[in-house]
N, C-alpha and C positions, 0 to 999 in steps of 0.2 A: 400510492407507492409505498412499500411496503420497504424495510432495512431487518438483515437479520442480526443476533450478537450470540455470541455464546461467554458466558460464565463458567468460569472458575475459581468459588468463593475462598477467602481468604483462612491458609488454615485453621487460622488463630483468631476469630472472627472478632473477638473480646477486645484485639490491641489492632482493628483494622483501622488502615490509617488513609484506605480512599482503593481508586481503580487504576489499573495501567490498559490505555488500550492499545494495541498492534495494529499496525497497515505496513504489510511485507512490499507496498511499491506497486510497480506496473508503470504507468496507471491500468486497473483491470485485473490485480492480481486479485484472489479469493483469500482473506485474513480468516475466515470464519474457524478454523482449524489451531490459529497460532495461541489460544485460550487453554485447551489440552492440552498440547503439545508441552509448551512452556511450562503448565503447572504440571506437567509429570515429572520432566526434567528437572525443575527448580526444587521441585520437594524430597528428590530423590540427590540433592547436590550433595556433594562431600565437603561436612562441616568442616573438616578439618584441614581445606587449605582458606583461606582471605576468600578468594571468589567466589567458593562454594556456598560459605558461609554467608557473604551477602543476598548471593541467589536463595537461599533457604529462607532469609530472612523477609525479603518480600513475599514471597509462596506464605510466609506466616501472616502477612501484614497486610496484603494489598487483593484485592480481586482484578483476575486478568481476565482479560475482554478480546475475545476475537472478534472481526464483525466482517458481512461479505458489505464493499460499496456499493450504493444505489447500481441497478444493471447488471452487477455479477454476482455470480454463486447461486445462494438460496435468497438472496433479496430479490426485488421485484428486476426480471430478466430483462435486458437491452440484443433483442436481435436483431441482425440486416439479414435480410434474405434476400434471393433474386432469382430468376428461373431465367440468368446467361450463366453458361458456365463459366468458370474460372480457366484461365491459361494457368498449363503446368508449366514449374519455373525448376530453375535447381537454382541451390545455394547462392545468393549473391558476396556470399563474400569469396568465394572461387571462380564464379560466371562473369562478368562484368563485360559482356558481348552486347554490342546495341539492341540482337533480340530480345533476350535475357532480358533487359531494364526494360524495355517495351512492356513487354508480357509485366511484371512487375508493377509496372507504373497503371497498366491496364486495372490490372487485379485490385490496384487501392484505389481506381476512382468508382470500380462496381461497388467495391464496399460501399464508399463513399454516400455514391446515389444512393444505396440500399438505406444504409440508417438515416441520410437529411429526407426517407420516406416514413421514420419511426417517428410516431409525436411522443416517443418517449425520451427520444434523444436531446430534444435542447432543454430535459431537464438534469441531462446527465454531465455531472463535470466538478470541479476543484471544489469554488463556492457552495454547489449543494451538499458535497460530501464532508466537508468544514464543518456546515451546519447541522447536519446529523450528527457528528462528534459528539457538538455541545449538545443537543438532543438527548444524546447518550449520558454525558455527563449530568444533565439534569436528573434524568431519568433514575440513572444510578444513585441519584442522591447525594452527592460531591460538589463540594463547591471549587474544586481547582481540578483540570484534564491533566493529568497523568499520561505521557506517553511515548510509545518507542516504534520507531518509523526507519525503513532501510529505503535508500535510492529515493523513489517517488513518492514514497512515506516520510521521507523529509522534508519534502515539496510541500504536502498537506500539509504537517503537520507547523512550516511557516506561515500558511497559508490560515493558517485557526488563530497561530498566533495574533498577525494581524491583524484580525476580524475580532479576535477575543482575550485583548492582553491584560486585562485585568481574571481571567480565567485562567490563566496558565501554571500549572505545578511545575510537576520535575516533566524534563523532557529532552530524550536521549535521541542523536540524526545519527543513524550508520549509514556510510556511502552517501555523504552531502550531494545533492543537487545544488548549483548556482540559482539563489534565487532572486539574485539583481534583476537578471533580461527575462527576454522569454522565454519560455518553454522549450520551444523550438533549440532556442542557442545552448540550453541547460542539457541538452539531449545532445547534441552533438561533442560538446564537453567531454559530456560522458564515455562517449564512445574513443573519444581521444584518449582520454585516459586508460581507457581498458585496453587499447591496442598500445599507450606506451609498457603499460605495467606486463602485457603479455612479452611484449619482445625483450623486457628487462628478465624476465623466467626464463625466456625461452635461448638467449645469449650464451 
């Protein structure tokens, strides 16, 4: 099983002071891109307000790390296939017809069967992708993970902690997940949240 990362080195390599890595969430999103991304941005910040200027100052200091998780992107792929077709569905946030959730409900247990037929799949998940981190982190050469994680990215990135708290640097959660209960509950949360803050916009 193969994890990919991409680098981009610190500009200042002389006063580097370690790595930042990114996981934009999902779970299943591809981070492999937020390494560029950010180092374009960051080195191109305007020194002359406060934020610019800190942003500028890691792009000097720090190497950033994009990486795809085990299963997505350019790491070793996680697919379900199946030769049933899929029921066409429309949006369930406007459909919410018995057929509609049917069809729906159908659609996630083909998946379902499809990947508990991948023996790649019960290596795919939290724990393994935590341990890849620190993998990274060794790899890299640092002795503390540096990192910045949105939504499910903050999931992980509690998730490493626990596993690895005498390893932990700096590390930044946007869009906190709950990570007392489960999963499940932490996901639902979310979605509470996002329909109150939309109806608070949309008022």
């Amino acid at each position: 099983l193969q994890v990919a990362l991409a680098r981009v080195t610190a500009e200042q390599p002389q006063q580097r002071l370690g790595s930042i890595v990114f996981n934009p969430g999902g779970p299943g999103t591809d981070g492999l891109n937020f390494a560029p991304q950010y180092g374009h941005l960051w080195s191109i910040a305007n020194t002359e307000n406060p934020s610019g200027k800190l942003l500028k100052e890691m792009s000097n200091r720090y190497d950033l790390i994009g990486f795809s998780p085990r299963g997505v992107g350019s790491s070793s792929s996680l697919t379900c296939s199946s030769p049933e077709l899929r029921e066409a569905i429309t949006d369930l946030r406007f459909d919410r017809s018995p057929e509609n959730l049917e069809k729906a409900q159908r659609n996630a247990r083909l998946l379902a069967q499809a990947c508990s037929k991948n023996p790649l799949t019960k290596h795919i998940h939290t724990d393994a992708t935590a341990r890849d981190m620190d993998l990274m982190r060794e790899v890299l050469g640092d002795a503390k993970l540096n990192y910045i994680g949105y939504s499910y990215g903050t999931w992980l990135g509690a998730w490493y902690a626990s596993l690895f708290p005498e390893r932990v640097g700096r590390m930044l959660f946007d869009s906190s997940m709950n990570v007392v209960g489960s999963y499940d509950d932490a996901t639902l949360l979310s979605e509470v949240g996002a329909h109150r803050v939309l109806n608070e916009i949309m008022v």
